[in-house]
C-alpha positions as a Markdown table, in Angstrom:
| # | Residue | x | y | z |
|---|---|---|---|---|
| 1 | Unk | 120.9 | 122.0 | 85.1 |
| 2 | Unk | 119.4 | 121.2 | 82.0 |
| 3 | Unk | 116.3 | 118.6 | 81.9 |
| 4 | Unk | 116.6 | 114.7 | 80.9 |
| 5 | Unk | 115.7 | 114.0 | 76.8 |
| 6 | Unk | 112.1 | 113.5 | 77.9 |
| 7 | Unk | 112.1 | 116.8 | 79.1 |
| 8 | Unk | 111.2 | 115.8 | 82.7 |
| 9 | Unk | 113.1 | 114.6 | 85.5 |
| 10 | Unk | 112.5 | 111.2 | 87.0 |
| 11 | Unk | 113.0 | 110.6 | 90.7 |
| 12 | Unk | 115.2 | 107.5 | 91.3 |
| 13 | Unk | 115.8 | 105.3 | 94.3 |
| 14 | Unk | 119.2 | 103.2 | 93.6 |
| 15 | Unk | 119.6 | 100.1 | 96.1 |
| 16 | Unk | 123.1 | 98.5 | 96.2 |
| 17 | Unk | 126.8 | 98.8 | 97.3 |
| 18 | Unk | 129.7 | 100.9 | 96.4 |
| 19 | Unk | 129.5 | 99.8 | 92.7 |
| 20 | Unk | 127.3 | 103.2 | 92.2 |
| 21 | Unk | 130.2 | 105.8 | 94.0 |
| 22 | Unk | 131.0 | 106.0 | 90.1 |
| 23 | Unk | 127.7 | 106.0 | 88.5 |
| 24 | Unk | 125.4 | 108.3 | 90.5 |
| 25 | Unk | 127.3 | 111.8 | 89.9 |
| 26 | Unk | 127.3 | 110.8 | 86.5 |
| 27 | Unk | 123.7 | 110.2 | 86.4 |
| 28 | Unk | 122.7 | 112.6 | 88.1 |
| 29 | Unk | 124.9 | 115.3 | 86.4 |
| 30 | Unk | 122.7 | 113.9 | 83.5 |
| 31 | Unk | 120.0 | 115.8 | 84.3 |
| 32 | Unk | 117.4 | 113.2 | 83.8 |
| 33 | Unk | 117.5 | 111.5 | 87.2 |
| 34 | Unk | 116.5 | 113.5 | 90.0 |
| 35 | Unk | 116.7 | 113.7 | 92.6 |
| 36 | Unk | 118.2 | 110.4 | 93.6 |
| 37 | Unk | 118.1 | 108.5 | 97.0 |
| 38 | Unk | 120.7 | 105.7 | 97.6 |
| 39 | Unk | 120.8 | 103.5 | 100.1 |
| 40 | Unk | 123.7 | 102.1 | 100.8 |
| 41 | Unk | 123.3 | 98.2 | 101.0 |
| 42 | Unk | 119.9 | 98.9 | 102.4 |
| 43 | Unk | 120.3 | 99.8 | 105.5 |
| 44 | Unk | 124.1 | 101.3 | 105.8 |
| 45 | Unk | 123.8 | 104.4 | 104.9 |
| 46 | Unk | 121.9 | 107.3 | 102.9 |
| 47 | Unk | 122.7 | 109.9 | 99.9 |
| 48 | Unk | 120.9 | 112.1 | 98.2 |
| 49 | Unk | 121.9 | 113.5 | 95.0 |
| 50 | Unk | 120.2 | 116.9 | 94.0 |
| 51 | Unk | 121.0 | 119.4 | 91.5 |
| 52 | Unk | 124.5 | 117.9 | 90.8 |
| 53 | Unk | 125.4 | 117.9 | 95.0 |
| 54 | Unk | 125.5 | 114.8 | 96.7 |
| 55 | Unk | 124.2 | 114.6 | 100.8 |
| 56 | Unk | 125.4 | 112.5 | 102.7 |
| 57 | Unk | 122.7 | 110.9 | 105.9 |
| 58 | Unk | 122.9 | 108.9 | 108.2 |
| 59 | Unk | 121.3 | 105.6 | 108.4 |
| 60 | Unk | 117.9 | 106.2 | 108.9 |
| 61 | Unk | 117.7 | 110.3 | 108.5 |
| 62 | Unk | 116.3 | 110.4 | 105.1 |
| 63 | Unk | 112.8 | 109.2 | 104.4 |
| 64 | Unk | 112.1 | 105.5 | 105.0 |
| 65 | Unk | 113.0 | 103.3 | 101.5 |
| 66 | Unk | 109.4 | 102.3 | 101.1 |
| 67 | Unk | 108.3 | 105.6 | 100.9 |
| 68 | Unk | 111.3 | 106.8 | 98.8 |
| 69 | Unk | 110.4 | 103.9 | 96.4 |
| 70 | Unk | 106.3 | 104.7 | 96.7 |
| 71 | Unk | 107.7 | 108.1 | 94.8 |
| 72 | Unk | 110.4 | 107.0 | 92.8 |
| 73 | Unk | 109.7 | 107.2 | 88.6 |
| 74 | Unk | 112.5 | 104.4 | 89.0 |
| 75 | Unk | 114.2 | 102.2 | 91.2 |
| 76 | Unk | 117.6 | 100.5 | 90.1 |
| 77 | Unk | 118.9 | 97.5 | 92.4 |
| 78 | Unk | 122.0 | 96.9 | 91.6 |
| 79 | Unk | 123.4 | 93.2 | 93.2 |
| 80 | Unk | 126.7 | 91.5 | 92.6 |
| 81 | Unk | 126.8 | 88.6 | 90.0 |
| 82 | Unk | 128.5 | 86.0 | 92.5 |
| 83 | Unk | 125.4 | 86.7 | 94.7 |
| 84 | Unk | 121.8 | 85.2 | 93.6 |
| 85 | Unk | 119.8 | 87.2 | 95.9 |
| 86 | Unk | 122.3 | 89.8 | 98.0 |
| 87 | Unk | 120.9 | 90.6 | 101.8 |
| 88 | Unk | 120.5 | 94.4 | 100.5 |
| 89 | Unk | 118.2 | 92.5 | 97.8 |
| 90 | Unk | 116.2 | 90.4 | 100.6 |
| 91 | Unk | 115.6 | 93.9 | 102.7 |
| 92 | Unk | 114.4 | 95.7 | 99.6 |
| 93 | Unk | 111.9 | 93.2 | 98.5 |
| 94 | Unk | 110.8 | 92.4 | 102.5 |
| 95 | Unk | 110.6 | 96.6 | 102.2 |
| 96 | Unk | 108.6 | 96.5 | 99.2 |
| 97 | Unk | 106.1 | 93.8 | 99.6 |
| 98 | Unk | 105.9 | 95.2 | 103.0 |
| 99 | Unk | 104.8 | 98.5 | 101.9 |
| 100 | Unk | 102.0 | 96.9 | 99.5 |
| 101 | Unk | 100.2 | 95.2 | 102.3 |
């Protein structure tokens, strides 16, 4: 697998729902994000995207999302539109501000 534009890969946490089922293989068959944790509305449910195979995990068998995000290059949150502030949303910024204290 060839390396993102950059010329580096960038580790990617992706928070959200089954929206990304078509957008993570194609990023990560991109070769610029990897490797890629999703969490499945937070809390659900776990995959890991490496080298163009996904994992799947159960809940709570891959690392902890604060510590996925502490060593994520970027973390996507993606939310429905009819929702101002989804529950996955709530548990990723509880996570997040969390982890900073």
């Amino acid at each position: 697998m060839q390396k993102g534009p950059i010329g580096k890969r960038l580790a990617t946490v992706v928070v959200g729902g089954s929206f990304n089922a078509q957008l993570l293989p194609l990023m990560s068959d991109s070769g610029v994000f990897e490797p890629i944790e999703f969490y499945f509305y937070t809390t659900l449910g776990q995959q890991r995207y490496s080298g163009g195979v996904k994992t799947e995990r159960e809940p709570g068998e891959g690392p902890r999302l604060g510590a996925a995000i502490a060593g994520a290059e970027v973390l996507i949150l993606e939310e429905n539109e009819q929702a101002l502030v989804s529950p996955h949303g709530r548990l990723l910024v509880d996570e997040v501000l969390g982890s900073a204290r």
